[in-house]
C-alpha positions as CSV (number, residue, x, y, z in Angstrom):
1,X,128.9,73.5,113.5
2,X,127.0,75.4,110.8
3,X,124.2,77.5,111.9
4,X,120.4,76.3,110.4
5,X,119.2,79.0,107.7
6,X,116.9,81.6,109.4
7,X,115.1,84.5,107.5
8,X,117.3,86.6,108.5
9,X,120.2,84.9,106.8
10,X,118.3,83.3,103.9
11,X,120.1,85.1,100.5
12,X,116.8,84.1,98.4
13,X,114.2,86.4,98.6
14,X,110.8,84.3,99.5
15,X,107.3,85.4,99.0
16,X,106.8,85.7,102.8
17,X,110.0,88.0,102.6
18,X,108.6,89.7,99.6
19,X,104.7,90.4,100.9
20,X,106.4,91.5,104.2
21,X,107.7,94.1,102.0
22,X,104.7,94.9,100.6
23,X,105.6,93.2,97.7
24,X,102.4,91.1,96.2
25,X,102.6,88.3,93.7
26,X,99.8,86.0,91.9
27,X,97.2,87.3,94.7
28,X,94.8,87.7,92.2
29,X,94.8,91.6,93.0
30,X,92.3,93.7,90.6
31,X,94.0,95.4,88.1
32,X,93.7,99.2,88.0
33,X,90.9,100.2,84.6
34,X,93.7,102.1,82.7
35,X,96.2,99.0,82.9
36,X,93.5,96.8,82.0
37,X,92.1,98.4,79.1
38,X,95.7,99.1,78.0
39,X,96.6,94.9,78.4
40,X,93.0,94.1,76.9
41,X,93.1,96.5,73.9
42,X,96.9,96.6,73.4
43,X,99.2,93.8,74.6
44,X,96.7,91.2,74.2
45,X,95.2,92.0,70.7
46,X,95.7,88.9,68.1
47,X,96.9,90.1,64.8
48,X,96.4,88.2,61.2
49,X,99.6,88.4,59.7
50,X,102.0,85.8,59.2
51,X,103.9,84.0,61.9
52,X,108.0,84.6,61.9
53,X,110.2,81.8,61.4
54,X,111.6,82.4,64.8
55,X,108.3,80.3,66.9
56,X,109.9,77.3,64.4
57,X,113.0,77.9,66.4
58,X,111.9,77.9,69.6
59,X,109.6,74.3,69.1
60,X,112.8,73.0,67.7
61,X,115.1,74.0,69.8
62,X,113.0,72.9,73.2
63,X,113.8,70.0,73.8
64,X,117.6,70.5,73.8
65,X,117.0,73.6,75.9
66,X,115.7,71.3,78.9
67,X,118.4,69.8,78.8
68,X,121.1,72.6,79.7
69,X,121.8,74.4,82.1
70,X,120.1,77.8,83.0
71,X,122.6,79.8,80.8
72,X,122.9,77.6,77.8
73,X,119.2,77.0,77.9
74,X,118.7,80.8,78.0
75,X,120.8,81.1,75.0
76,X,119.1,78.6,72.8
77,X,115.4,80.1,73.2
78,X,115.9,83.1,74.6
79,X,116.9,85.3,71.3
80,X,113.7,84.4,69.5
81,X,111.3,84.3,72.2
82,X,112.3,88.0,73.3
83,X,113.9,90.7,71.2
84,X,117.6,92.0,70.2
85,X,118.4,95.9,69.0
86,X,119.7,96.1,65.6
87,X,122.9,98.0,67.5
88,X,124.0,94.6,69.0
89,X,124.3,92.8,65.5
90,X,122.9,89.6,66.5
91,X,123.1,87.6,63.3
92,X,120.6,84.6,64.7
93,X,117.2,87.6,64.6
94,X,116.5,90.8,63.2
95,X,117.5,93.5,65.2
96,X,114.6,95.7,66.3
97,X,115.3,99.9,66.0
98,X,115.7,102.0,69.1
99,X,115.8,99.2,71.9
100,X,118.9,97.1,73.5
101,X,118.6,93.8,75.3
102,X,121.5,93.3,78.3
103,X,122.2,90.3,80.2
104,X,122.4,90.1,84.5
105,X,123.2,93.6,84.9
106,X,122.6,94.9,88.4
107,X,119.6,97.5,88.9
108,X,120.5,100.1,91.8
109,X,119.3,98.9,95.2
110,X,118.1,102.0,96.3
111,X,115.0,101.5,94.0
112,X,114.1,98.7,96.3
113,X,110.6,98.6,98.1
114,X,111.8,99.6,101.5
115,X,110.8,97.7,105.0
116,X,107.5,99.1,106.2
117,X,109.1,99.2,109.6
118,X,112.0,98.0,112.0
119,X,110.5,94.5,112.8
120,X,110.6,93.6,108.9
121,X,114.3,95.0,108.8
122,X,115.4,93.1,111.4
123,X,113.4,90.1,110.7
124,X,114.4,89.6,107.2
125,X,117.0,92.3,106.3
126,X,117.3,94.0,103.2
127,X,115.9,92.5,99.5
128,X,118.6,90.9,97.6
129,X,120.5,92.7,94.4
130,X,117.6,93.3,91.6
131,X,119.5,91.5,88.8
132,X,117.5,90.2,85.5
133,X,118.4,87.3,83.7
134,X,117.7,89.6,81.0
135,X,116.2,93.3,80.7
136,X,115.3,95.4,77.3
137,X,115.1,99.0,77.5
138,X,115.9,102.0,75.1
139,X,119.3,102.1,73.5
140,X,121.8,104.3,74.6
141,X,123.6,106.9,72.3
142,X,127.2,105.3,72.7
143,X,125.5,101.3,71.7
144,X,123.7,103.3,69.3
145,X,127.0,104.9,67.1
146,X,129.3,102.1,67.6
147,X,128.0,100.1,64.9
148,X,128.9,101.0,61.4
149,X,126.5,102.6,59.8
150,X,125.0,104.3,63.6
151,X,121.7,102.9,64.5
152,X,118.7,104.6,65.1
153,X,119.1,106.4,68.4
154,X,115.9,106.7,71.1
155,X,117.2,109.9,72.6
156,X,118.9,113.4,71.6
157,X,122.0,114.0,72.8
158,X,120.3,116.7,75.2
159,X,117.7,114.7,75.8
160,X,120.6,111.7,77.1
161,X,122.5,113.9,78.8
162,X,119.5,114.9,81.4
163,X,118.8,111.2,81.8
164,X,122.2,110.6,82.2
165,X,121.6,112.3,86.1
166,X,118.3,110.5,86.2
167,X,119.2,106.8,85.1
168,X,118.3,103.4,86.4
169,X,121.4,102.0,84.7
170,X,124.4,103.1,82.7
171,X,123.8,100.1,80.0
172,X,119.9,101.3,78.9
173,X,117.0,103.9,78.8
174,X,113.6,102.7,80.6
175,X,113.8,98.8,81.1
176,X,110.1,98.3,79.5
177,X,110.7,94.3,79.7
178,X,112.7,91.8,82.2
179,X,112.2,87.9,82.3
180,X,113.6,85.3,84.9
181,X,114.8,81.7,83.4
182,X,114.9,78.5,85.4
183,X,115.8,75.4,83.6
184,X,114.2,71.9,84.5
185,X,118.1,71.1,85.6
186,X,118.6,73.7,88.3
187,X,118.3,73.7,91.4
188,X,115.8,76.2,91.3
189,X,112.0,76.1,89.6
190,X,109.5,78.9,89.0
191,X,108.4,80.0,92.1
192,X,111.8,81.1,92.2
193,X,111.7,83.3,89.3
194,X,108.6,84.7,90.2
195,X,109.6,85.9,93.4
196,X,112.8,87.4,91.6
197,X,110.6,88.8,88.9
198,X,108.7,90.6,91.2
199,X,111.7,91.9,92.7
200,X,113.1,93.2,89.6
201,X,109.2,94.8,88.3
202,X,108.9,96.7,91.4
203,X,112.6,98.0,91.1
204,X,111.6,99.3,87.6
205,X,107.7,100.6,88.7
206,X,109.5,102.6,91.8
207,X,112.0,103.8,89.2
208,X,109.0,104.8,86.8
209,X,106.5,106.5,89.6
210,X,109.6,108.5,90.4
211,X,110.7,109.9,86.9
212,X,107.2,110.6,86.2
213,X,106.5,112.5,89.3
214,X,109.3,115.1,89.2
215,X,108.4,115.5,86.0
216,X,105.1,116.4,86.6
217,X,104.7,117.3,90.4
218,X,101.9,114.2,90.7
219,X,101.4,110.5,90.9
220,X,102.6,108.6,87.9
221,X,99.9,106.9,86.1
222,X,99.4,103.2,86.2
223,X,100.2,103.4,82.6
224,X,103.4,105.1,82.9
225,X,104.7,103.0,85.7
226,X,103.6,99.8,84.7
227,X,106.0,97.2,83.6
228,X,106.0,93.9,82.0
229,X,108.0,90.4,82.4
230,X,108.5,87.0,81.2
231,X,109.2,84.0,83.9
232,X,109.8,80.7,81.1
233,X,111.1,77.2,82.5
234,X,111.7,75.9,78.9
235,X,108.4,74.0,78.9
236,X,105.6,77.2,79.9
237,X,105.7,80.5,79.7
238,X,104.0,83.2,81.9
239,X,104.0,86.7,80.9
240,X,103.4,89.7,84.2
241,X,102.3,92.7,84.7
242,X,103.5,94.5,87.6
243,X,102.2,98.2,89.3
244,X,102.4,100.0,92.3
245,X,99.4,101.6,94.8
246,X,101.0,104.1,97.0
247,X,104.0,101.9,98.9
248,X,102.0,98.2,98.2
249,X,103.4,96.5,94.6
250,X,101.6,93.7,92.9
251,X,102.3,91.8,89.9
252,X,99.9,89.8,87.9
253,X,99.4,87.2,85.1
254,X,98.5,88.4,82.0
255,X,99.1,85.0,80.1
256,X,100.6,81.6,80.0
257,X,101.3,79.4,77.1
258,X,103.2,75.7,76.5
259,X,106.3,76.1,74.2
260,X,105.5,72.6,73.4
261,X,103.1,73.5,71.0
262,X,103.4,76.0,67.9
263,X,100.3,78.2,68.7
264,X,101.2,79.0,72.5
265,X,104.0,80.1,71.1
266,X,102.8,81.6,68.6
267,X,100.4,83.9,70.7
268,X,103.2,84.6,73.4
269,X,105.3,86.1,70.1
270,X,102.7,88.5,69.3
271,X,101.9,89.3,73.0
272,X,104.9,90.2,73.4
273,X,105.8,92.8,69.8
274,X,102.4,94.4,71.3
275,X,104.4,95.4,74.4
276,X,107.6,96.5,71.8
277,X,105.1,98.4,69.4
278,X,104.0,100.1,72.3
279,X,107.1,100.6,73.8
280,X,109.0,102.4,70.9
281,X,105.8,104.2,70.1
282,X,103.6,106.0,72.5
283,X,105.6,104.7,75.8
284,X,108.7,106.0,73.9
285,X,106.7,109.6,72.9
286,X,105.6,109.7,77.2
287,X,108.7,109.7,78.3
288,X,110.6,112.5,75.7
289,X,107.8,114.7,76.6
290,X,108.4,114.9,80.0
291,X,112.2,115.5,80.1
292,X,111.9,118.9,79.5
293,X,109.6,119.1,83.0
294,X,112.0,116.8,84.6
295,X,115.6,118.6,83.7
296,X,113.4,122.2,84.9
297,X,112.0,120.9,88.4
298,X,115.9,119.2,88.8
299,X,117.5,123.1,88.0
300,X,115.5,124.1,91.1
301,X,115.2,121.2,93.3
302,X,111.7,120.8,93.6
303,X,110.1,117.4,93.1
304,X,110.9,114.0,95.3
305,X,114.3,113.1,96.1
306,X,116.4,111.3,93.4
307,X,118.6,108.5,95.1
308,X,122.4,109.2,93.9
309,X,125.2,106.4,93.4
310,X,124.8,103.1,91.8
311,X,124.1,101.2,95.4
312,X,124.0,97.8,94.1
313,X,125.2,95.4,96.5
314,X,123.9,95.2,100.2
315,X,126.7,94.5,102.9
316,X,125.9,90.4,103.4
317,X,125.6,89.7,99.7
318,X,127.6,87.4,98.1
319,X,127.4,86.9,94.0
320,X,125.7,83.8,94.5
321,X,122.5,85.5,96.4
322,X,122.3,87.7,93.0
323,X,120.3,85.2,91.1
């Protein structure tokens, strides 16, 4: 006889699992000033030029997305909602200089909130495997030069190979945007992707906090831990922002929009080349200058630990829990 699911052999992570974590989603938390002045004056700012073809796309394509399954939905809206580099050669979009979007790669566990004590680790084990539907980051050097001409490259080659000891993944620089997919014919529905969303965005802010502080021998910022995401079921949209306060993570809503209409759409589009503008500028400028202060306090060992290995998958996972 087959045993009735418990918590502590449930593979999905809940948002009971996830706020006894310390993980907070949709709570309505207060956003730190600095974060909000950066999404009020930055990522939300309306612009007056004219739309790109691609929000045509996305109306048009809808309704057939709805009607797939989560991957082949993801694949008819996905590359014009969000973004592709120009190294990937994606002949549907333009490719967009210095960044790299990567599909269902695994982040390294050991960037996971961790249990606040033994009860919670008992209770409901470890967090699943942090695994995007997709993630966009910085290019690396070798995506970079394998197109013909090279594209433009985010990073020196001294600059890479100091990040190369202090990377998040071997596939891209400084994930700056993730988004979870659910599809009206799954199995699964939103809350689902929210929870795994906010899995993912505190994998990234932890990630963030700890870059910046052996850098600099302090607190990261809000601003330069902060990360943004994108849950979309094919009919609405909802873009997150997710930060940390000491050992407590949050993630908030920064906007929704229907893809059934063209100015929802429309808006999410430029909400969301406000976050890439950022990102290859002054996010992009944040992080080069501290590599110098990062590669000197790693020669001497000073600064918080750095968590070594790729640690991806716990012990009871199975490939199906990674969604």
């Amino acid at each position: 006889m087959s045993r009735t699911t418990s918590p502590t052999r449930n593979n999905l992570d809940s948002t009971n699992k996830l706020e006894a974590y310390r993980v907070l989603m949709d709570k309505g938390a207060e956003i730190p000033l600095e974060l909000q002045n950066h999404i009020s004056n930055v990522v939300l700012e309306l612009h007056s030029q004219a739309p790109s073809p691609n929000f045509k796309q996305i109306h048009d394509r809808r309704p057939v997305a709805i009607r797939q399954n989560e991957k082949n939905g993801i694949r008819q809206i996905e590359p014009y909602l969000l973004f592709r580099g120009e190294a990937e050669l994606d002949q549907r979009v333009t490719g967009m200089p210095l960044i790299y979007s990567k599909e269902e790669i695994n982040l390294p566990r050991s960037y996971l909130p961790q249990a606040p004590d033994a009860q919670v680790k008992a209770t409901w084990k470890d967090l699943s495997q942090p695994r995007p539907d997709t993630v966009i980051g910085y290019v690396t050097r070798g995506d970079a030069a394998g197109t013909v001409p090279p594209s433009q490259m985010a990073f020196s080659v001294d600059e890479e190979l100091v990040l190369d000891g202090f990377s998040l993944t071997q596939y891209l620089h400084f994930p700056f945007l993730t988004s979870e997919w659910k599809t009206p014919n799954s199995n699964q529905n939103s809350s689902h992707a929210h929870c795994q969303a906010a899995r993912d965005g505190a994998v990234i802010v932890n990630y963030l906090d700890l870059f910046y502080s052996t850098a600099y021998l302090r607190p990261a910022t809000f601003l330069e831990l902060c990360h943004f995401s994108l849950t979309c079921d094919f009919n609405h949209a909802e873009l997150w922002v997710h930060w940390k306060v000491d050992e407590e993570h949050h993630m908030e809503l920064v906007s929704e929009h229907s893809l059934r209409n063209e100015h929802g759409i429309i808006q999410l589009r430029q909400f969301l080349h406000n976050i890439l503008e950022y990102a290859v500028g002054d996010r992009l400028q944040s992080i080069k200058a501290a590599i110098p202060s990062l590669s000197a306090n790693k020669a001497i060992g000073r600064g918080p630990k750095i968590p070594k290995g790729p640690n991806t998958i716990a012990s009871w996972e199975t490939p199906a829990s990674w969604n």
